[in-house]
N, C-alpha and C positions, 0 to 999 in steps of 0.2 A: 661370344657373350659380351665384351666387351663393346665389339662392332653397334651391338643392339642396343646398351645402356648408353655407350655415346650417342647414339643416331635420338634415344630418347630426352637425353639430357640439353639438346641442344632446340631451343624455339625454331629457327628455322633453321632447318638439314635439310640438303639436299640428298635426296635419293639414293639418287643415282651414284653419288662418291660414297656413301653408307655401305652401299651392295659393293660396291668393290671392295671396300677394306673386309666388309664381312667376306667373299670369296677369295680375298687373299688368305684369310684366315683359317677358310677351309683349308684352303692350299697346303699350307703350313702345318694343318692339322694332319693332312695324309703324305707332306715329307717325314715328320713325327713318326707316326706309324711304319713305315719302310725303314726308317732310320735303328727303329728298337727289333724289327723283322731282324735286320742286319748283324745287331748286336748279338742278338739268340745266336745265330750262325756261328759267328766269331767265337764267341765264349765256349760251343760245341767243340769247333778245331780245335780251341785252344789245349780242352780236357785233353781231346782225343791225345794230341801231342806229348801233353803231359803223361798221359798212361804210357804211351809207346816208350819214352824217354824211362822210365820207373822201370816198362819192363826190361830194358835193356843195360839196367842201372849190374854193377859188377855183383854189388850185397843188395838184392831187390826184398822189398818186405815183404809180407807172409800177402797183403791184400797187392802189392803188385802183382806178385808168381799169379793168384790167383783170378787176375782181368783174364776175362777171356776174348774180349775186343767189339764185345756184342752192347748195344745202346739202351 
C-alpha cells in the first residue's frame, strides 16, 4: 500500500523502482506470514512442555492429573 501511494504521490516515478519496492513488500509480506506460521508452532511445544512438566509435577493439580495429552 505504501509502494502504491508513494509511486502516486510523486509527479514523476519511475516504474520500474515503484514495482520493486512494491515486490519487496510482498516479499516481506509472506516472511510475515511464515514468521507468525512459526510462532503457532512454538507456542504449541511450548503448552505441550508445559503439561508434561505439571504432569510430572510431585503435588500435580486436579486439571494436570487430568491432561490426557490429546490436542
Amino acid at each position: 500500500m505504501q509502494a502504491l501511494y508513494s509511486f502516486f504521490q510523486h509527479e514523476k516515478g519511475d516504474v520500474r523502482h515503484f514495482e520493486k519496492e512494491l515486490f519487496k513488500s510482498l516479499d516481506k509480506i509472506y516472511d510475515l506470514y511464515l514468521s507468525v506460521l512459526a510462532l503457532l508452532l512454538d507456542i504449541h511445544h511450548v503448552s505441550l512442555v508445559m503439561m508434561d512438566e505439571g504432569i510430572n509435577k510431585r503435588l500435580p493439580s486436579k486439571e494436570e492429573i487430568t491432561y490426557n495429552g490429546t490436542v
